[in-house]
ROKE-678848 format. One line per field, with one value per residue (C-alpha): x, y, z. Coordinates in nm, 4 decimals. Layout:
<recs>
u c(X ...) .
v c(Y ...) .
w c(Z ...) .
</recs>
This chain:
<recs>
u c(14.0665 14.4257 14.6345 14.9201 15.0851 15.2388 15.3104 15.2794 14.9037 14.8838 14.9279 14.6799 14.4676 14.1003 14.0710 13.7334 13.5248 13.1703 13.2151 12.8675 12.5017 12.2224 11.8512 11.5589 11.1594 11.1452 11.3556 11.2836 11.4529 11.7576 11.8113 11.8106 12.0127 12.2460 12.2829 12.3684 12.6266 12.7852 12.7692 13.0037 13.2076 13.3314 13.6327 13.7347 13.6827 13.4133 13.1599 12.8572 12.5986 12.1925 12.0587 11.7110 11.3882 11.2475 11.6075 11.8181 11.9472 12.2509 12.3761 12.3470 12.5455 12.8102 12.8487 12.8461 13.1700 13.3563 13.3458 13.1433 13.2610 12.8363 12.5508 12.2327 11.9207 11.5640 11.5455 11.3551 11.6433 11.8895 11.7700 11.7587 12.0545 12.2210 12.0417 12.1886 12.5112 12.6549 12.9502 13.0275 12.6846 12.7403 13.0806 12.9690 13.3032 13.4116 13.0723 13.1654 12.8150 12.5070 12.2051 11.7826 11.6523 11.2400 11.2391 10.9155 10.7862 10.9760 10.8306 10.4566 10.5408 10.5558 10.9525 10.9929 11.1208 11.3209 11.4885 11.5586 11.6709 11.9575 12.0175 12.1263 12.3658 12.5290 12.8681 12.9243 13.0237 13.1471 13.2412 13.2287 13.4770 13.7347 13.7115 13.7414 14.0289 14.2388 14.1436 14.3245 14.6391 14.8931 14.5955 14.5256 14.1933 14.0520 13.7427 14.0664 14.2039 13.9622 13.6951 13.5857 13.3276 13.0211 12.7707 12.4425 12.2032 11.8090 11.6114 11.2617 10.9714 10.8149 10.9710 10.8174 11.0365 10.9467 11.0722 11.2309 11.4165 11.7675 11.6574 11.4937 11.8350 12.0000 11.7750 11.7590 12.1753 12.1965 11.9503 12.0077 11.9996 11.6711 11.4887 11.3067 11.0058 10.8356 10.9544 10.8080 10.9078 11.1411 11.3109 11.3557 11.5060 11.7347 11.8575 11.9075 12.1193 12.3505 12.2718 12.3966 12.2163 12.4509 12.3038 12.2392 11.9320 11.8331 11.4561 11.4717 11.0353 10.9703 10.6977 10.4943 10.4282 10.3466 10.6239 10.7070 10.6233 10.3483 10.0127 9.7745 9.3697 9.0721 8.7763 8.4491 8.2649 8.0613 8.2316 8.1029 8.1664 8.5927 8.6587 8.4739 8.6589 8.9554 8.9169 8.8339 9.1634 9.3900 9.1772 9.1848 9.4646 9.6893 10.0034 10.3367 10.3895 10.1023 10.0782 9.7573 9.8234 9.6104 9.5767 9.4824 9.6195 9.1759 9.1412 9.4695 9.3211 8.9733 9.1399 9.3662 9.1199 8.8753 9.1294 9.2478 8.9050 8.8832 9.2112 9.4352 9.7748 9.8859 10.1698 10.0910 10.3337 10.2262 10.4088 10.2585 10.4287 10.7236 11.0050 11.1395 10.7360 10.8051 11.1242 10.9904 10.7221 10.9214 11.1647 10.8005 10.6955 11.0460 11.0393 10.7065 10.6864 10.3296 10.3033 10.0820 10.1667 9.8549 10.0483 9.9988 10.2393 10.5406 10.6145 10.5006 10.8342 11.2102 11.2003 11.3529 11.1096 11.1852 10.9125 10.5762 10.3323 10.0467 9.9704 9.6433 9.5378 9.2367 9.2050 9.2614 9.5179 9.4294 9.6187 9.5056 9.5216 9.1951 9.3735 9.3436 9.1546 8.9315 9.0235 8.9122 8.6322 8.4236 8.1308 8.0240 8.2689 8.1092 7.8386 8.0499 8.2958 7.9880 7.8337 8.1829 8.2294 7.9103 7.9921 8.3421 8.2233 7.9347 8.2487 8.4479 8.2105 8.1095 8.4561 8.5466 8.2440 8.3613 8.7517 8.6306 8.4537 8.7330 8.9283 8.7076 8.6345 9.0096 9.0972 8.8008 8.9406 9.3253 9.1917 8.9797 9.2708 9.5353 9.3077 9.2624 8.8640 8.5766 8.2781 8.0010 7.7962 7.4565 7.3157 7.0524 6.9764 6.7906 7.0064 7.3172 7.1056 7.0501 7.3909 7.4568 7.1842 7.2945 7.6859 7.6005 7.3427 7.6222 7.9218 7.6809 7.6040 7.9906 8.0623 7.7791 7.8797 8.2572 8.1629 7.9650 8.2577 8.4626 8.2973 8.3134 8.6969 8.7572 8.6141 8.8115 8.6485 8.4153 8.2123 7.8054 7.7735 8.0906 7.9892 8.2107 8.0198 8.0727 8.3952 8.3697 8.0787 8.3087 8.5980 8.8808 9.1584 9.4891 9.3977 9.1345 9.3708 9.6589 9.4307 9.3104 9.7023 9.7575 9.4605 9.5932 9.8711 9.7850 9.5370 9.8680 10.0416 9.7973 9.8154 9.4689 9.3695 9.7077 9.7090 9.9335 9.7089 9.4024 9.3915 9.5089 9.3361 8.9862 9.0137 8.7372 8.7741 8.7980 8.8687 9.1987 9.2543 9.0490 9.0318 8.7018 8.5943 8.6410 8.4754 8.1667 8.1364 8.1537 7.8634 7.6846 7.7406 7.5485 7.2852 7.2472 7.2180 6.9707 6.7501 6.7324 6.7022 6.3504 6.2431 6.2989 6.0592 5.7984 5.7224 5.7243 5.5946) .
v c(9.9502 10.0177 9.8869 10.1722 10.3643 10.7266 10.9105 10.6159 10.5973 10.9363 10.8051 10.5088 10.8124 10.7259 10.9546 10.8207 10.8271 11.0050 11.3804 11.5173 11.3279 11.5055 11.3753 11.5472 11.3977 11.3807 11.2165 11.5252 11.7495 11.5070 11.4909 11.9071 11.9143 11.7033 11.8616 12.2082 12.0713 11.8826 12.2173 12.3775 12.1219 12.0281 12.2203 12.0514 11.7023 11.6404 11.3397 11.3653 11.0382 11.0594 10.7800 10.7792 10.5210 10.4412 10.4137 10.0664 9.9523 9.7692 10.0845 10.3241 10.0258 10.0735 10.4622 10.3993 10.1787 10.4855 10.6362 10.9720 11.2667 11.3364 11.1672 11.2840 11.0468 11.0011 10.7910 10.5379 10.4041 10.4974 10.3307 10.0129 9.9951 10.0647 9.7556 9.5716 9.6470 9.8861 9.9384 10.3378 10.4158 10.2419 10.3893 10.6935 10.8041 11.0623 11.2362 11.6328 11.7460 11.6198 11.8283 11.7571 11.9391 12.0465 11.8285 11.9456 11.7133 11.4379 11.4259 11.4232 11.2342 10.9177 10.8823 10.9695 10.6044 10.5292 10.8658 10.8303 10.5246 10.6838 10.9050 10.6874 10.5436 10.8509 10.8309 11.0713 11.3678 11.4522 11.2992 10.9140 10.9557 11.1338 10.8385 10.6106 10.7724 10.7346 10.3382 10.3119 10.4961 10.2286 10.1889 10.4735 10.3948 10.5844 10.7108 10.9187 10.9806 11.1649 11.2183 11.6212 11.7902 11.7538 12.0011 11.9628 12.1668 12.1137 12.3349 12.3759 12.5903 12.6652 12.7034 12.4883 12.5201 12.6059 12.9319 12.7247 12.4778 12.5541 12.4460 12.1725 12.0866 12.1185 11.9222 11.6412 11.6431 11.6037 11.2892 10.9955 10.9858 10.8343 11.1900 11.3186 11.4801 11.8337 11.7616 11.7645 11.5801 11.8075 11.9050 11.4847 11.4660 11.7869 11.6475 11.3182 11.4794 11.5876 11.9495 12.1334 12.3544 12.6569 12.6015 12.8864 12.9360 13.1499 13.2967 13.3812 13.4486 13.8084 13.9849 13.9852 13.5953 13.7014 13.7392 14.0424 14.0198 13.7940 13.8620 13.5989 13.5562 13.3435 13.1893 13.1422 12.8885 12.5516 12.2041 12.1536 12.4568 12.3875 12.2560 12.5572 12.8029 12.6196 12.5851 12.9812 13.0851 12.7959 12.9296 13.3737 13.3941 13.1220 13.2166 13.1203 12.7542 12.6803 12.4781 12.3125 12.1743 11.8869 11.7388 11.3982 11.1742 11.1116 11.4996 11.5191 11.2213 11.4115 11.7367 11.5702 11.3875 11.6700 11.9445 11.6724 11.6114 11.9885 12.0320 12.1482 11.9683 11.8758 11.6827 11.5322 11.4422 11.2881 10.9901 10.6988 10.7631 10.5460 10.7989 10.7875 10.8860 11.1557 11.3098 11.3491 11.4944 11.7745 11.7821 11.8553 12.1349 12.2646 12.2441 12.4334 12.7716 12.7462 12.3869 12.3156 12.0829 11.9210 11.8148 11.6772 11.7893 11.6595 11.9268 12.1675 12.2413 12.2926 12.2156 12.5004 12.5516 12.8879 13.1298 12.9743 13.2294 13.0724 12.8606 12.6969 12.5398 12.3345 12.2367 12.4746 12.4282 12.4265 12.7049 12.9636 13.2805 13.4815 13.8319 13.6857 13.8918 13.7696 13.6824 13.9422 13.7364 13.8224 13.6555 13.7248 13.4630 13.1542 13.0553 12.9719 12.7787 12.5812 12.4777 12.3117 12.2053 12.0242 11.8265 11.7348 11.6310 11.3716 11.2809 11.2051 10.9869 10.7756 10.7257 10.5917 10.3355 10.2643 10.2108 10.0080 9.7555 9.7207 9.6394 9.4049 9.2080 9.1592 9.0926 8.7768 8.6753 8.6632 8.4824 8.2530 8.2002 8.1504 7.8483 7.7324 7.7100 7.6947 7.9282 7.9361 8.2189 8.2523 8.5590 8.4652 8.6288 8.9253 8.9776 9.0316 9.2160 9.4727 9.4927 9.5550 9.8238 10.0010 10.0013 10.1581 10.4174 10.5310 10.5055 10.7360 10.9969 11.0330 11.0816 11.3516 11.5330 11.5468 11.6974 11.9648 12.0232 12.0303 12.3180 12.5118 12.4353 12.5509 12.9236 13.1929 13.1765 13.4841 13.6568 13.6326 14.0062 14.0210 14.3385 14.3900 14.7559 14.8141 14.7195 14.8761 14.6562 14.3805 14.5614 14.6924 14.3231 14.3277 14.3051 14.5563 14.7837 14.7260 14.7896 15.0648 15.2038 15.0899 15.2616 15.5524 15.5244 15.4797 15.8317 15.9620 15.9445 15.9624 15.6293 15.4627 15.6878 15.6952 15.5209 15.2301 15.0941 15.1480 14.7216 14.7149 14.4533 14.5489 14.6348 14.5767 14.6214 14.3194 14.0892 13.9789 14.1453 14.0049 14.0815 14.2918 14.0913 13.7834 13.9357 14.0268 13.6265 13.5155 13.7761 13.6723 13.2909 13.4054 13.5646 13.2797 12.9921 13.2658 13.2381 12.8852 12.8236 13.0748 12.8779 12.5616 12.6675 12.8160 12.4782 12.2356 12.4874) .
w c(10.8577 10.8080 11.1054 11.0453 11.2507 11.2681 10.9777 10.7368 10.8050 10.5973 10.2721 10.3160 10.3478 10.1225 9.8519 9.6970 10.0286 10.0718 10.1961 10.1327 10.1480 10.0702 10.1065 9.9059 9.9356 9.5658 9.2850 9.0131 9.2999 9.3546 9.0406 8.9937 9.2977 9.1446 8.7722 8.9410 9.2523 8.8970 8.7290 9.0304 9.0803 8.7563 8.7302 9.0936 9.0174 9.2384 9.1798 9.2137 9.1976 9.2172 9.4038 9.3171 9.2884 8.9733 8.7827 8.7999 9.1036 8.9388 8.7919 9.0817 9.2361 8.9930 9.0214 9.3985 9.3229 9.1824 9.5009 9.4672 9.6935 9.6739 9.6733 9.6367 9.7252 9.7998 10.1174 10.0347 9.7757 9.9738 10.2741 9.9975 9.9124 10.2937 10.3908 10.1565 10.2617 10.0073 10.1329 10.0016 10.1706 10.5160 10.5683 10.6872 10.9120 10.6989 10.6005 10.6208 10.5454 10.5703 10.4577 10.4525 10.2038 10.2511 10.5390 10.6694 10.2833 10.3725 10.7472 10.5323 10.2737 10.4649 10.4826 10.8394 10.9267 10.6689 10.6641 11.0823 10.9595 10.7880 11.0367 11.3277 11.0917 11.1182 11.3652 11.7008 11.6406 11.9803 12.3168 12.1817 11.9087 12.1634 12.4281 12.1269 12.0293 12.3685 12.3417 12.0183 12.0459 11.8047 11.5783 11.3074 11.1568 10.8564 11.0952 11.2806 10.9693 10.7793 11.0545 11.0739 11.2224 11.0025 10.8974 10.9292 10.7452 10.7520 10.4916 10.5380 10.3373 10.6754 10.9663 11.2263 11.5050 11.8214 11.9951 12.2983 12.0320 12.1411 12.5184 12.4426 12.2358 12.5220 12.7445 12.5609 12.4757 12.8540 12.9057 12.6402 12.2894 12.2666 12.4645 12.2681 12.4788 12.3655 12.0008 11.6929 11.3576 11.2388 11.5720 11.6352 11.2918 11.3510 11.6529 11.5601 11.2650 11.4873 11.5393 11.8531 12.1334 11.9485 11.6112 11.3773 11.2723 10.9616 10.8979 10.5928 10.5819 10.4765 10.6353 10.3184 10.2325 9.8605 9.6803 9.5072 9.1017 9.2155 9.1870 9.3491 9.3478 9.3532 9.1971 9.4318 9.2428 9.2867 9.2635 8.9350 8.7699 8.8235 8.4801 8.3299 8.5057 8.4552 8.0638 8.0660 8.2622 8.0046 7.6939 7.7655 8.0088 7.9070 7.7766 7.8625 8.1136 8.3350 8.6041 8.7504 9.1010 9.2114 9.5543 9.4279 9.1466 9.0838 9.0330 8.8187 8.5522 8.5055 8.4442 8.1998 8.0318 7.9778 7.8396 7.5952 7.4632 7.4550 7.2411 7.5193 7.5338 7.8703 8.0583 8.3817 8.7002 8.9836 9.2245 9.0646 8.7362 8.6112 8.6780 8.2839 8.2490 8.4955 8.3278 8.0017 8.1071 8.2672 7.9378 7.7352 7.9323 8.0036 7.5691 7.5315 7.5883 7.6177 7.7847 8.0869 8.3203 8.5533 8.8161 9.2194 9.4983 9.3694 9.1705 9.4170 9.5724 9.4722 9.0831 8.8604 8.5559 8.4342 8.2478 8.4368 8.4256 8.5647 8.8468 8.9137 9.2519 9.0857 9.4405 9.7507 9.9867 10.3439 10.4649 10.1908 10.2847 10.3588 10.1703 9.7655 9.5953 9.3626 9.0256 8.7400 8.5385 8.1671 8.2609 7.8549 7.8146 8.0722 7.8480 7.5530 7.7978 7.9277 7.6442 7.5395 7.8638 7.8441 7.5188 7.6557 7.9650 7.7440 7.5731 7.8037 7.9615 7.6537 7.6391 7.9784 7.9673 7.6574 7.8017 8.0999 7.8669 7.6331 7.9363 8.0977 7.8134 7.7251 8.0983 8.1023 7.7218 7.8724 8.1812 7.9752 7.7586 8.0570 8.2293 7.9240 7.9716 7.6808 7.7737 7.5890 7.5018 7.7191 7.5657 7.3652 6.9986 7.0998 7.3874 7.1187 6.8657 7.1318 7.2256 6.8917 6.8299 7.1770 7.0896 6.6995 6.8554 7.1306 6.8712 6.6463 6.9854 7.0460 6.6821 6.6732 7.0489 6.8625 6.5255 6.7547 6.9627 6.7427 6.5210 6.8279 6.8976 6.5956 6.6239 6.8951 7.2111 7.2387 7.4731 7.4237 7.4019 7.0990 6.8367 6.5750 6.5489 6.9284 7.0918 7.3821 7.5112 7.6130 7.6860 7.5267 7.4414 7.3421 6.9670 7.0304 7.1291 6.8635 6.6095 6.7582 6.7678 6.3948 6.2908 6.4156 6.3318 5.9593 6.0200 6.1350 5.8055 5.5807 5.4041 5.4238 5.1385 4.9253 4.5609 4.6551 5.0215 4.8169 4.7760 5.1821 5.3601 5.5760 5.8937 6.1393 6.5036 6.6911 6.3789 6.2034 5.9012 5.6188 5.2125 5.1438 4.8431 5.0579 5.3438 5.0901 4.9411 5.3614 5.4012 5.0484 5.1847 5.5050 5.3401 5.1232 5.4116 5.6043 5.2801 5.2449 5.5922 5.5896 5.2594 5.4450 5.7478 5.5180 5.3093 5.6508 5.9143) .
</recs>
C-alpha cells in the first residue's frame, strides 16, 4: 500500500500487476489458451504465465514473480498456490478481466469448490469500493489507483441458463451476497463472478446442432462386437487423425491394448496421466498425419488439433441425438475383422495374466526383500514341475495365436466375397475405380498394345500392379502347395 498522496501517487503506479485471469477445466486447454493470447500479444509486451497441475510448483512460482499481465490456470493449482499466499495471485485489486472458460466442465468436473473458492477472492466491483473510497480520502492506495471495472466473461458449450436469469440476477443483487435461491451451478458461479442484472448474453447455437461439413452416424451393435467394429472403421475408413472418445479410463486401456496387439499405433490421453505423458502424446498425434488418439473427456472440448477426420464415440454419450443415421457398413468385410479380433483378444489376455504375475511376484520379492524375511518354498516337486509344464504350454499358445495373427496382419483386409474376375460384387473402391480410369485411359491412347508397354506391368482389377512372370511363379507356387497338400490327404486319409 503506498501511503501517497495527490499527484505523486501516480508514478508509484504498479506496472507488473495481474490485468487478466483466465480459468479453463483442463491443463492441455490452458496451455492452448495461453500459446495463442502469447501469439497476440507479443508485439505489446504482454506476459502471459500458465499455471497448471502436473508441472513444478517452484517454477510457476518464479514466473509468478515477474509479474504477468495474464495468467492462465486450472483451479485446482491455482487455488494451491493462493492458499499459500502467493502474493501476485492474492492481489486481485486491479484484475480488468476475468473470464471461465467451458464452465459448464468445470462445474462437472469436480472443481466447483475450489473454483468458488477463487471467486470470492475477487474484490467489489460496485457500491463497497465507492464507500471505501470516501473513508480514505489522504490515502491513495493502489486498489484506487489502478482499480477498473472488470469484465467478466463465462463461456459455455451449452447454454444452461434459465430464461428468467436476468431476474433472478436481480433478485438476488438486492438480498445478500450469499442468495442464491432458483440457481443452478453456472448461474451461482456467474453471479458470484461479478456479473450484472444488464449482462449481455450471446447464443451463439445454430438451429442445426450438426455442424456444417460434418457428417455424423451410428453403429447398432452388441457390447461385444465394439472392438470389431471399431478395428473395421480404423482399418477401411481410417485415414487422416482419428479420435476414439472413451467415457472411462477402463474402456480407454482395453481399446489401447487390443489395437496394439493388432498393429494399430495409438496415443492415449486421459486425467490420470503425468501431464509431460499427456503433452507428448498430443505432440505425436499433432506429428502424424494418420495418428489416432484413444482418448477420455479431456480432450473432448477446446483443444485445436487440425486435420481430424474421424471421431469415434466407442461409448455413447447420453444425450445422443435420435436423427444419426446409420453408419454405411460391408458386412463382406466382418468376418475377416472377427477372426483377428478373436486371436487379439486370446492375446491380449495371455498377456495380462501373464503381466499381473510378473507383477505380483516382484511386488512379494521387493516386500520380502524390504523386511528382510527368509521364506521358504512350500510347493512341493510336482507342484513346480507343473508350473513349469503349464507356463511352457501357454508361452507356446501365445507364440502360436501371434504367428496366426500375424499372417493375417500382414495381408489387406478383404471382404469374404473378394473376386478378382468380378469387381462389382463387393462394390466398386477407390483403387477399383482408378484402375478402372487408367485402364481407360491407356484404351484411350492406344498404348497397351504399342512396342515399347509391351513388358508393362499386369493389371488386374482390384490388385496392385504385379509383373506377369512373377504373377505366373505365385500361381505355379499355388498350384504346387494345392498338389502336395491332395498327396498328403491321399496317403493318411
Amino acid at each position: 500500500m503506498l501511503e501517497e498522496k495527490g499527484e505523486e501517487a501516480a508514478k508509484y503506479a504498479p506496472k507488473g500487476v495481474l490485468r487478466a485471469l483466465v480459468i479453463t477445466p483442463t491443463r492441455e486447454l490452458a496451455l492452448q489458451v495461453t500459446n495463442h493470447l502469447k501469439e497476440f500479444g507479443k508485439d505489446i509486451n504482454v506476459r502471459v504465465v500458465p499455471i497448471v497441475g502436473g508441472m513444478s510448483a517452484e517454477k510457476q512460482e518464479r514466473l509468478l514473480k515477474t509479474g504477468p499481465e495474464i495468467i492462465v490456470g486450472t483451479p485446482g493449482r491455482l487455488w494451491e498456490l493462493i492458499s499459500g499466499g502467493e502474493k501476485h495471485l492474492v492481489e486481485l485489486h486491479s484484475l480488468s478481466f476475468f473470464v471461465l472458460d467451458e464452465a459448464d466442465r468445470m462445474v462437472e468436473a469436480g472443481h466447483f469448490r475450489e473454483l468458488q473458492s477463487i471467486i470470492e477472492l475477487l474484490p467489489m466491483t460496485s457500491g463497497a469500493t465507492e464507500g471505501q473510497s470516501q473513508n480514505t480520502q489522504n490515502c491513495v492506495t493502489i486498489s484506487s489507483l489502478s482499480r477498473k471495472k472488470r469484465q467478466t466473461f463465462v463461456f459455455s458449450a451449452t447454454l444452461a441458463l434459465s430464461s428468467d436469469f436476468r431476474k433472478k440476477l436481480k433478485r438476488s443483487s438486492l438480498k445478500s451476497k450469499q442468495s442464491t435461491e432458483g440457481l443452478n451451478s453456472i448461474e451461482i458461479l456467474s453471479e458470484r463472478a461479478g456479473m450484472k442484472p444488464n449482462a449481455a448474453i450471446v447464443d451463439l447455437t445454430n438451429a442445426s446442432i450438426l455442424a456444417k461439413n460434418l457428417e455424423e452416424s451410428f453403429i447398432e451393435c452388441r457390447e461385444e462386437d465394439k472392438d470389431a467394429y471399431l478395428y473395421y472403421i480404423l482399418s477401411i475408413h481410417g485415414e487422416g487423425r482419428t479420435i476414439v472418445f472413451c467415457t472411462s479410463i477402463a474402456a480407454l486401456r482395453h481399446i489401447s491394448s487390443i489395437l496394439h496387439v493388432l498393429g494399430i499405433n495409438v496415443s492415449t490421453l486421459h486425467a490420470q496421466m503425468q501431464q509431460r505423458a499427456r503433452l507428448k502424446a498430443i505432440d505425436r498425434f499433432h506429428a502424424n498425419e494418420h495418428g489416432i488418439l484413444v482418448a477420455t473427456d479431456v480432450a473432448a472440448r477446446g483443444l485445436d488439433i487440425p486435420g481430424v477426420r474421424t471421431v469415434v464415440h466407442y461409448q455413447l454419450p447420453h444425450s445422443a441425438e435420435e436423427s444419426i443415421k446409420r453408419f454405411p457398413l460391408e458386412s463382406s468385410y466382418m468376418p475377416e475383422v472377427m477372426k483377428r479380433l478373436s486371436l487379439a483378444r486370446q492375446i491380449d489376455k495371455i498377456s495380462q495374466k501373464d503381466s499381473q504375475e510378473r507383477a505380483n511376484k516382484s511386488w512379494l520379492e521387493r516386500s520380502v526383500e524390504s523386511l528382510e524375511l527368509v521364506v521358504e518354498n512350500s510347493d512341493s516337486e510336482e507342484e513346480r514341475v507343473k508350473s513349469f509344464k503349464q507356463k511352457k504350454a501357454s508361452s507356446a499358445h501365445l507364440k502360436k495365436l501371434q504367428q496366426e495373427l500375424n499372417g493375417l496382419l500382414s495381408r489387406p483386409l478383404r471382404p469374404k466375397t473378394f473376386s478378382h474376375q468380378y469387381p462389382t460384387a463387393v462394390g466398386v473402391t477407390h483403387l477399383i475405380q482408378n484402375q478402372f480410369e487408367e485402364l481407360a485411359k491407356h484404351n484411350g491412347d492406344g498404348n497397351l498394345v504399342s512396342g515399347e508397354n509391351k513388358r508393362q506391368k499386369m493389371l488386374v482389377i482390384g490388385q496392385d500392379c504385379v509383373e506377369p512372370l512373377q504373377a505366373l511363379r505365385s500361381a505355379g507356387r499355388e498350384v504346387l502347395m494345392d498338389g502336395k497338400e491332395m498327396a498328403e490327404k491321399r496317403r493318411n486319409p
